[in-house]
N, C-alpha and C positions, 0 to 999 in steps of 0.2 A: 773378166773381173767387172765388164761395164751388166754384166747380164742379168738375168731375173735372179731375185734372192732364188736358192735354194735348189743349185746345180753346181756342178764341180767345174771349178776352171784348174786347167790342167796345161802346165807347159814347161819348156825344156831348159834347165838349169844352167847357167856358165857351160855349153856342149855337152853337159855329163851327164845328168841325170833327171828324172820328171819329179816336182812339185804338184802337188795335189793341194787343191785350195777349196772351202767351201762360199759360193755366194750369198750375200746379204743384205743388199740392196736393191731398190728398184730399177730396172733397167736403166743405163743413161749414165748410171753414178755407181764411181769405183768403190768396190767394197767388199772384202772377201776376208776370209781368216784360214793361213797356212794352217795344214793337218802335220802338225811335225813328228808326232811320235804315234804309237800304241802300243798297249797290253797284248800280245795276241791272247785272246779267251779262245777259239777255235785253230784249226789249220794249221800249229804252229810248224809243225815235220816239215808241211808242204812248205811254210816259207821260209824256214830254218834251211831249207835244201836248197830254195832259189838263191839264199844270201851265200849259202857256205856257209854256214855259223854253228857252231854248237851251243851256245849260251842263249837262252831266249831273252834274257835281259837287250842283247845286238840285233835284234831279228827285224827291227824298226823304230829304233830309235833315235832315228832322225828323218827327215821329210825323203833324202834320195832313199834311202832303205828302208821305207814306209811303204815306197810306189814299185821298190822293186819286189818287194818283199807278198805284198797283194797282185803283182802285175799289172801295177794300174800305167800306161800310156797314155798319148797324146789320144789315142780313139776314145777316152774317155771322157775329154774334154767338151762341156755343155750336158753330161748326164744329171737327169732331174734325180736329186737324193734321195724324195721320198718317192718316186711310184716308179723308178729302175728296176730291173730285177738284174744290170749287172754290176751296178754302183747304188749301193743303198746305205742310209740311215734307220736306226729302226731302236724301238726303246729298249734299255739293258737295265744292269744294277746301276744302283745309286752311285756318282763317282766318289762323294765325301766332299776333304775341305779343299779346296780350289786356290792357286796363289801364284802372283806376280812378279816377273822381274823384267830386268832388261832387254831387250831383245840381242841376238848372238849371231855371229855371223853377216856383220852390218857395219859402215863405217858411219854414215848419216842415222840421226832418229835411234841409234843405239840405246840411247837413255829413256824414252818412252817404251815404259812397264806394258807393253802389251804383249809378251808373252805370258801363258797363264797353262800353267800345269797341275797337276794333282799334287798335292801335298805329300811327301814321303815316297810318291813312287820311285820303283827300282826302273822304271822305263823310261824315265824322262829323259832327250837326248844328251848327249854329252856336252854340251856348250852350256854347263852350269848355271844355274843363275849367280847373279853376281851378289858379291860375298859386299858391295859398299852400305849396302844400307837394309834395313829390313824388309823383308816381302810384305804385300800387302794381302790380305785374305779375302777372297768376296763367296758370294755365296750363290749356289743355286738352288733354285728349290726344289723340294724334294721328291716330286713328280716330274721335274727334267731331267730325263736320263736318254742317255744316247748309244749307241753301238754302231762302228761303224765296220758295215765289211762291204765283200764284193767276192761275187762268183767264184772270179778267176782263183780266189785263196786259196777256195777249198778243195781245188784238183792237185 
């Protein structure tokens, strides 16, 4: 998390399972953002088979079934996102409207809106946003589009 923006910090959850983070700041200074969910657009068989799952709404819709779901481990942790060929970033479709809530899964800092999901996806994980108060909407522009995959999905 202290590392150069723009490589995965990757480490191991309450014993159980790996969180996938992207960095984004200059080395020295903490600053990362949890990959908590995805669409699968590709792979989804192969990682509907790693989960057990039939529903692809379940396939990764939260951070431990995200990393299990891609095969992403601890050996992946410090992969540069864009010039990886086993952990990469790379442009997609537009995501649309983008929105805020609390964060989930947290006793501290719960109330800090820095979880940010898709608007209406069926993939967002299960720890809801919260129903207290309205989301806030921000926006990205419309030449920021992102896709995130990894090798290991697609076998």
């Amino acid at each position: 998390m202290f590392g150069e923006a723009g490589h995965a910090y990757v480490y191991f959850s309450y014993g159980f399972h790996n969180c996938l983070n992207f960095t984004t700041e200059r080395p020295g200074v903490a600053g990362a953002v949890l990959i908590r969910a995805l669409e699968p657009l590709e792979g989804a068989e192969g990682m509907a088979r790693r989960r057990g799952v039939k529903d692809e709404r379940t396939i990764a819709d939260g951070p431990g079934k995200l990393t299990q779901a891609l095969r992403i481990d601890r050996s992946f942790n410090g992969e540069d996102i864009v010039r990886s060929r086993k952990l990469f970033v790379e442009l997609g479709r537009a995501p649309g409207q983008t929105q805020t809530s609390e964060r989930v899964g947290i006793t501290r800092g719960a109330e800090r809106k820095w979880r940010y999901y898709l608007a209406g996806s069926r993939f967002v994980s299960r720890g809801r946003p919260s129903r207290r108060g309205p989301t806030e909407p921000i926006t990205i522009p419309a030449g920021d589009r992102i896709f995130v995959g990894s090798s290991a999905s697609l076998v």
